[in-house]
C-alpha atoms as a printed R data frame, in Angstrom:
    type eleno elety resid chain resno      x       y      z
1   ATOM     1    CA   UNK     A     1 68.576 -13.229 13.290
2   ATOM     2    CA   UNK     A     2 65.192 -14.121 11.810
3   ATOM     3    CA   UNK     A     3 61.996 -13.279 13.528
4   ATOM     4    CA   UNK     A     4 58.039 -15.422 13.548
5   ATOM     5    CA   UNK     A     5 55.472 -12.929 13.450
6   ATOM     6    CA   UNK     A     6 52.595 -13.233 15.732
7   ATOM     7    CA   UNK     A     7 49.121 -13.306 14.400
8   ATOM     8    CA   UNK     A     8 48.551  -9.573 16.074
9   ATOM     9    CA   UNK     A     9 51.662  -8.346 14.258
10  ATOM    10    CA   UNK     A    10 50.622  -9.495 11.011
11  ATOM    11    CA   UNK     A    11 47.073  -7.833 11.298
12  ATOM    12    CA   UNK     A    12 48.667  -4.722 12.078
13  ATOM    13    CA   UNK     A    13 51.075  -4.561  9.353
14  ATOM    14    CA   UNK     A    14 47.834  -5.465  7.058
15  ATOM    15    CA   UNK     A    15 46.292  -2.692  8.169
16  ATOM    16    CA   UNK     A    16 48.835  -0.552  7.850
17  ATOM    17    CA   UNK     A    17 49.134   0.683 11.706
18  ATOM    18    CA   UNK     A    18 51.683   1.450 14.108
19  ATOM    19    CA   UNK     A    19 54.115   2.361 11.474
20  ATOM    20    CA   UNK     A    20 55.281  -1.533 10.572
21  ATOM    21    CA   UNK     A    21 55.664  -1.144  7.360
22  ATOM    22    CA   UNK     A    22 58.490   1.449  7.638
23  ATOM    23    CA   UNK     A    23 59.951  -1.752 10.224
24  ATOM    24    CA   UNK     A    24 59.034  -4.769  7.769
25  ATOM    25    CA   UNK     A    25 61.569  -2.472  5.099
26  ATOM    26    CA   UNK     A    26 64.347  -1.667  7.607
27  ATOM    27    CA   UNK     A    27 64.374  -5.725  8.766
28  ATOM    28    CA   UNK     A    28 63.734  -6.936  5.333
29  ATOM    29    CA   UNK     A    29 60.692  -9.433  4.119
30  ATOM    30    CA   UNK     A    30 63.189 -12.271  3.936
31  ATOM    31    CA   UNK     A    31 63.800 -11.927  7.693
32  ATOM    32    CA   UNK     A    32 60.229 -12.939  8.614
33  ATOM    33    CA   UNK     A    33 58.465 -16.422  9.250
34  ATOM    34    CA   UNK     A    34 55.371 -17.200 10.746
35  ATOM    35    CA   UNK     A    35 54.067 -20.401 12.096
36  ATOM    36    CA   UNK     A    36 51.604 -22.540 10.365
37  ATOM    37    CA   UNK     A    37 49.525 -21.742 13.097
38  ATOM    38    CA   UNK     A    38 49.736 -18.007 11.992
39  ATOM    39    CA   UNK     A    39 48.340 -18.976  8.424
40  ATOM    40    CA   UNK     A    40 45.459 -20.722 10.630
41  ATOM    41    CA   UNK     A    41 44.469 -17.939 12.205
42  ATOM    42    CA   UNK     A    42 45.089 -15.208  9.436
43  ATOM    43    CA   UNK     A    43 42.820 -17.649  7.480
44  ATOM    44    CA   UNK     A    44 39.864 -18.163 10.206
45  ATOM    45    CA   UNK     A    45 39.772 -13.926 10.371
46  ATOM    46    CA   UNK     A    46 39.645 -13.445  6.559
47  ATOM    47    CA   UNK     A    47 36.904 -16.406  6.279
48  ATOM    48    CA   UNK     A    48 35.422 -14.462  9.247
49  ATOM    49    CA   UNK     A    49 35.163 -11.065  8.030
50  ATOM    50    CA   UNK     A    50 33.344  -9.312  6.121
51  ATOM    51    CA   UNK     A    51 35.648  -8.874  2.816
52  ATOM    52    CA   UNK     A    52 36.614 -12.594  2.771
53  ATOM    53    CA   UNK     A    53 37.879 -12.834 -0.804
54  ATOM    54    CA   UNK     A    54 40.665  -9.579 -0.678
55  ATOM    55    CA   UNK     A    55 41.514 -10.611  2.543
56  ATOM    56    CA   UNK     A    56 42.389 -14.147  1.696
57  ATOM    57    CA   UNK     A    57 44.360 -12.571 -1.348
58  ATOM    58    CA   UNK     A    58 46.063 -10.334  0.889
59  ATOM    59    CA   UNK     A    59 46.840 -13.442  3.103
60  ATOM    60    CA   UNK     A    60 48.332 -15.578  0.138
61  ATOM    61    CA   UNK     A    61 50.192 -12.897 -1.377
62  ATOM    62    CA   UNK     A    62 51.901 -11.978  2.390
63  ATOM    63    CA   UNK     A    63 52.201 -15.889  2.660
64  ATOM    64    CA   UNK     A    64 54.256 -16.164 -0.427
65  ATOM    65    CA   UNK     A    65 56.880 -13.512  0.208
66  ATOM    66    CA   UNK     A    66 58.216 -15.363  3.703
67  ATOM    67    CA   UNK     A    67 58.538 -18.778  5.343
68  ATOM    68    CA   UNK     A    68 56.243 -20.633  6.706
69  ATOM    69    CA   UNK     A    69 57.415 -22.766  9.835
70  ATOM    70    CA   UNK     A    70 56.175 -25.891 10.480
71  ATOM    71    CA   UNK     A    71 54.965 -26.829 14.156
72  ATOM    72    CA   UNK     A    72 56.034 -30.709 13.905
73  ATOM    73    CA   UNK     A    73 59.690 -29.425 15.608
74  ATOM    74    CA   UNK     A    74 58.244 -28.133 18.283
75  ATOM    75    CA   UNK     A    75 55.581 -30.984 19.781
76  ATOM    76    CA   UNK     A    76 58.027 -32.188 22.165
77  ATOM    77    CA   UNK     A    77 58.818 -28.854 23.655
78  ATOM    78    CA   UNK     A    78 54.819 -27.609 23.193
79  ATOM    79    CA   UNK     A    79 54.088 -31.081 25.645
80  ATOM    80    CA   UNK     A    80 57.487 -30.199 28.343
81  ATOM    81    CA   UNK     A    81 56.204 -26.611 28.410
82  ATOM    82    CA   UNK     A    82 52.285 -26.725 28.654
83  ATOM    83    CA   UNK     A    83 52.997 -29.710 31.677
84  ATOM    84    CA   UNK     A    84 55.504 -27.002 33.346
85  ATOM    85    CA   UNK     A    85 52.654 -24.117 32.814
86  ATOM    86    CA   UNK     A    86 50.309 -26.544 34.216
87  ATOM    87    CA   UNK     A    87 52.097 -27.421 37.420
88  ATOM    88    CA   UNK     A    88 52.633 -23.843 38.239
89  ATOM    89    CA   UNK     A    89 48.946 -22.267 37.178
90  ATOM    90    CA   UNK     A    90 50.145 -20.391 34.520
91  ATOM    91    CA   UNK     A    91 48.850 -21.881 31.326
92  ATOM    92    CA   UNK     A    92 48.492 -20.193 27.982
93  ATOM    93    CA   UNK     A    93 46.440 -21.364 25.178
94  ATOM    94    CA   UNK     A    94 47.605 -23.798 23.167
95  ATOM    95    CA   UNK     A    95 48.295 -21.903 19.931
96  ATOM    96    CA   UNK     A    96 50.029 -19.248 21.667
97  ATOM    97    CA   UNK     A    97 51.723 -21.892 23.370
98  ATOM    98    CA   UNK     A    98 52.539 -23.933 19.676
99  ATOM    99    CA   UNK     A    99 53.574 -20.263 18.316
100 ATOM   100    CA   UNK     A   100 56.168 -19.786 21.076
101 ATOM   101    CA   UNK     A   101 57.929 -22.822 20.814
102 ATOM   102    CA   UNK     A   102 58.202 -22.548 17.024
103 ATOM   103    CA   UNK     A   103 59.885 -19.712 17.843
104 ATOM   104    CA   UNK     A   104 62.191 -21.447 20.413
105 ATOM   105    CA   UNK     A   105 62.717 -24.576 18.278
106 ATOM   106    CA   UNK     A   106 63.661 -22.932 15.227
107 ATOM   107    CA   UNK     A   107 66.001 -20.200 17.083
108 ATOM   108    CA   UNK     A   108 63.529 -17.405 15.919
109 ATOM   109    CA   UNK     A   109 63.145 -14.111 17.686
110 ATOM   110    CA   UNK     A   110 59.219 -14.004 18.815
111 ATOM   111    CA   UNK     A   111 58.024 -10.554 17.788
112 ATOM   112    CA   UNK     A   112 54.198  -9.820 19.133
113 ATOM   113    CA   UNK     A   113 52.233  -7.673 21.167
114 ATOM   114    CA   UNK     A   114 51.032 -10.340 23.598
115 ATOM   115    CA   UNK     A   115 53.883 -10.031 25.896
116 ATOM   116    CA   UNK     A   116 52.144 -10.962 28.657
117 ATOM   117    CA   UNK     A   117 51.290 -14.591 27.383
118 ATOM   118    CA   UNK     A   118 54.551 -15.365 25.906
119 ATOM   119    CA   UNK     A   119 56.898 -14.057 28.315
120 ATOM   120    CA   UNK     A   120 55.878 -17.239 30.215
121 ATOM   121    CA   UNK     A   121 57.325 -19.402 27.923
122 ATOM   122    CA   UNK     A   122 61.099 -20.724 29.176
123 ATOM   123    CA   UNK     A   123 64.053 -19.705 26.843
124 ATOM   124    CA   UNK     A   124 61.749 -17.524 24.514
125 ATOM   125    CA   UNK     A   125 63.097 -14.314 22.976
126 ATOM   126    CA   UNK     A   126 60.382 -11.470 22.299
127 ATOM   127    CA   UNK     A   127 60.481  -8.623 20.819
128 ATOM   128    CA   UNK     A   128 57.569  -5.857 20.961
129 ATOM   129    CA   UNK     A   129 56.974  -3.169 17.454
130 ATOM   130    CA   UNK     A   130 54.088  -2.172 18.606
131 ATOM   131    CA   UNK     A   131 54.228   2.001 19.760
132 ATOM   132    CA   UNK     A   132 50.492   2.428 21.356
């Protein structure tokens, strides 16, 4: 089974916390995706901080090793899910929301930290490798 990274999971790898790298070698680099949503947000934090140019490099050298998952099979499950969140007051936000159903969509085992959001998300599989 492959896995799609969250955003949080790929920070903390880059940082070198909570032990990932000794997981990212036991699953194997050619195991992982992330969304193109991912790349968004890994992007907007490394324009954002304060060390934008290693950052970015750290980004596109990550970003080269794995897959990157486009969202455009998941719009018609993002729509069915966020109007089923809706109706029962339990949205998520929308990038979350795209993120999960890339996951779903392209049979991909969810790994992240945000349980709590995605675990509202119909038919996703999530896995936690974050020890705290």
């Amino acid at each position: 089974m492959k896995y799609l990274l969250d955003t949080n999971i790929c920070v903390h790898f880059f940082r070198g916390k909570y032990n990932l790298e000794t997981k990212f070698n036991e699953v194997g680099i050619f195991n992982f995706t992330i969304s193109e949503i991912t790349l968004a947000e890994l992007i907007y934090g490394a324009e954002h901080s304060s060390n934008v140019q290693k950052n970015l490099q750290l980004i596109e050298s990550f970003a080269s090793h794995i897959t990157i998952v486009p969202i455009i099979d998941c719009i018609y499950l993002y729509g069915k899910e966020k109007s089923r969140l809706r109706k029962i007051g339990k949205m998520i936000s929308d990038f979350d929301l795209l993120i999960g159903t890339t996951a779903i969509s392209s049979n991909l085992i969810m790994v992240t930290e945000n349980i709590s959001e995605f675990k509202r998300i119909e038919g996703i599989i999530i896995e936690n490798w974050i020890t705290r």
